[in-house]
N, C-alpha and C positions, 0 to 999 in steps of 0.2 A: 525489389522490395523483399524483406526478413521473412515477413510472417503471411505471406499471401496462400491462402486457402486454408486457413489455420479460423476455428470458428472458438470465439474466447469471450467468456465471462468476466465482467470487473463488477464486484460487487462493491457498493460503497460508492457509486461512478457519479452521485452528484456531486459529494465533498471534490474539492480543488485537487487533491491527488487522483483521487480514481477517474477525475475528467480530463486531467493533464497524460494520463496515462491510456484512456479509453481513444483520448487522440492520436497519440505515439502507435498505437498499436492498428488502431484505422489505417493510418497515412502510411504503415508499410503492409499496408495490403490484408488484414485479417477480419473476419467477423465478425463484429464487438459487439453483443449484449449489455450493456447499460444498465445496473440494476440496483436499486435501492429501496428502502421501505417506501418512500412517498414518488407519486407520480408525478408531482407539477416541479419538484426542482429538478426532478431526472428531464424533463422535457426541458427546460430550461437548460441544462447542461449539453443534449443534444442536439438542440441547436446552435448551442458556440459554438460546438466542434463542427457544424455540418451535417445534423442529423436529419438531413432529407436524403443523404448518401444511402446508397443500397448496403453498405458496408455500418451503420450504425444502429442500433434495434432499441429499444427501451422494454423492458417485463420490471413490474415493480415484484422484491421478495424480502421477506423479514428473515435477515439471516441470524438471528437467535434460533427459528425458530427449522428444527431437523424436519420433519413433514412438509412446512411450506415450501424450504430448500428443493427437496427430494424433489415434488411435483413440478417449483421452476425448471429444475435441470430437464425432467422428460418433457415439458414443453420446450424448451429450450432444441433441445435434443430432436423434437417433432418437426419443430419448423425451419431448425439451420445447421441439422445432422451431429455429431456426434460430437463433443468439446474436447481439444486438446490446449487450452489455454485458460489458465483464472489468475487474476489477480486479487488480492482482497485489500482493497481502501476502507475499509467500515471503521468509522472513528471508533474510539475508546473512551468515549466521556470521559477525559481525566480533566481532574483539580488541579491548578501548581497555584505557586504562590504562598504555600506555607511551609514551614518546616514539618518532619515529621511527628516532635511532640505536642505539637498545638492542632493537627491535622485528626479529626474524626478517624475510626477505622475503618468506615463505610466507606467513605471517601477515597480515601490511599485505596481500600483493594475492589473497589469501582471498574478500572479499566483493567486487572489482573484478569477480574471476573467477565470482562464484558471481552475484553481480546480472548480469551482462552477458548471463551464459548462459540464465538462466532468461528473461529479458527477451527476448531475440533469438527462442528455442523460440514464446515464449506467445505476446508480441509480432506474430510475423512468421506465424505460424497463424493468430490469429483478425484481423489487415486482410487476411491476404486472401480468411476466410472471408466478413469482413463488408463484403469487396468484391462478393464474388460475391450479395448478401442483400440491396444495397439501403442499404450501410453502418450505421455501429454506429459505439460512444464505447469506446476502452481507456484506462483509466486506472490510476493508481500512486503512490506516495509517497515524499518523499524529505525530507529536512530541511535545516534549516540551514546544515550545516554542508557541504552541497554548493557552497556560495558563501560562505561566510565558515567563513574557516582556525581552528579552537579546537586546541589542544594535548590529547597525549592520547588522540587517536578512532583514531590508527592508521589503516586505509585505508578508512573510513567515509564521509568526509567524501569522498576521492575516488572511490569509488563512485557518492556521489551524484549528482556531478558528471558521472560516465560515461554513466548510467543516463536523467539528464537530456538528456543530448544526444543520447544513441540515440532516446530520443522526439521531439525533434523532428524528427529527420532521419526517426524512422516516420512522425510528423505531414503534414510536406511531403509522403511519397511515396503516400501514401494520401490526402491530401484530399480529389484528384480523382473518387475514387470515395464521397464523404464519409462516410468515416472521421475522425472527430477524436480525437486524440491528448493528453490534457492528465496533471498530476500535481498533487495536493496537497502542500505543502512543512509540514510541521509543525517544531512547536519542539523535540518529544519529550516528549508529554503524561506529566504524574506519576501517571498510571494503570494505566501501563502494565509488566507486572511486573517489567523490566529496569530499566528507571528508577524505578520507584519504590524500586527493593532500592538502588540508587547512591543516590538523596538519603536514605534510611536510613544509609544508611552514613556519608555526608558527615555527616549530622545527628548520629549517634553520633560522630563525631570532633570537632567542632563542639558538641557540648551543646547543640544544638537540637531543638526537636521539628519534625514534619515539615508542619506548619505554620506552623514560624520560617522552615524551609528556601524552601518555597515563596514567601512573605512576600521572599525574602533574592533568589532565583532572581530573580522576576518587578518587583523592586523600577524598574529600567529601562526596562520594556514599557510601551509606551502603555496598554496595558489592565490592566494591573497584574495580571494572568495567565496563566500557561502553560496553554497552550490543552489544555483534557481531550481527552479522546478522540472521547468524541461527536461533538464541535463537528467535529473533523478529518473524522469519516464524514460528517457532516453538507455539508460541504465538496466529499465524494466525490458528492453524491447534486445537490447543486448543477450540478457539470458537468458528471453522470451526464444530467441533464435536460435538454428541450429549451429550458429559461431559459438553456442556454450555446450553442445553437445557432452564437453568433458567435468559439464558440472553440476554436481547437486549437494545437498546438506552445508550450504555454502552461501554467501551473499557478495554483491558487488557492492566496494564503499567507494559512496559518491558523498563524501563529507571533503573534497578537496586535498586531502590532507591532515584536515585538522585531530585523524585518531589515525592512528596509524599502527597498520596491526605488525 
């Protein structure tokens, strides 16, 4: 197993990335902390994955919030030693579906404001816990449209973008104490309950089934699919491990193909 005696935080671990990825990282052996504002979906979450395992924990923490952060981490830290692993799933409450000149401004810079925040909090706690530990891997996920402009997304796409380069600039200033900094870029797996209700949707406008949709989506990917969710944790557990040793300020894309750097 990659990540076995590796003790790791996912914060955001009830939404469908942070639990798809709280799994991946279980199943090769690591720690996982479970952690979200509210208690009853996190419990919910670990129990899909198996959370009566000795390897699965739940601490509820409002990652806005630097204080409450700081205190999870030392409990954290009290009861399953020192963290060398975080992931951050904490949605972005963003809007899409409008253009940007019919789009509120509050709106658009919603999830600029809400990824920046939560990023800077978790981010800037644990390199420097896992400066002081001997260093540790944070990673995070962003999409597509962080780098290529789609119509529509509202301030998602520049979120990503934000989010993106706040890691590398944590990347650089922590390598020295080897901290490495990377993110996953996905395409926006059709697994996921947001997306999967949008291509429903698309598909009932369209008379296709979701199926066709997919089939229609991935028609341009060199792999000729949008990448599930798995595959993206999968991705997470990849540079979670010491086979990416030679990487940071950096992401692995798991969009199939479909952007190709």
């Amino acid at each position: 197993m990659l990540l076995t005696g590796r003790t790791a935080i996912v914060y955001g671990a009830s939404g469908a990335v942070g639990k798809a990825v709280a799994r991946a990282f279980a199943r090769e052996g690591a720690k996982v902390v479970m952690s979200a504002r509210r208690r009853e979906p996190l419990d919910r979450a670990a129990e899909d994955i198996g959370g009566t395992d000795d390897l699965v924990h739940v601490m509820t923490v409002d990652a806005t919030d630097p204080r409450a952060i700081q205190q999870h981490l030392n409990e954290v830290v009290q009861r399953h030693g020192p963290v060398s692993l975080m992931f951050n799933a904490v949605s972005w409450d963003d809007v899409q579906g409008q253009v940007l000149s019919e789009m509120p401004f509050d709106s658009f810079f919603a999830p600029v404001r809400l990824g920046l925040t939560t990023w800077f909090h978790t981010g800037t706690a644990l390199a420097k816990h896992m400066a002081q530990h001997g260093g540790g891997t944070i990673l995070g996920i962003t999409a597509n449209a962080g780098r290529q402009p789609f119509g529509g997304v509202g301030g998602f796409g520049v979120a990503c973008a934000a989010v993106e380069h706040f890691l590398r600039q944590l990347a650089v200033e922590n390598g020295p104490a080897q901290v490495r900094v990377c993110w996953v870029r996905s395409p926006g797996s059709p697994d996921v309950p947001g997306i999967r209700e949008a291509w429903q949707a698309y598909g009932a406008q369209k008379g296709l089934t979701f199926e066709e949709v997919h089939r229609e989506f991935a028609r341009d990917v060199p792999l000729r699919q949008v990448t599930p969710l798995a595959q993206v944790a999968n991705a997470a557990v990849l540079l979670a491990s010491d086979l990416a040793a030679g990487m940071t300020a950096t992401m692995a894309n798991a969009t199939g193909g479909a952007q190709v750097d």
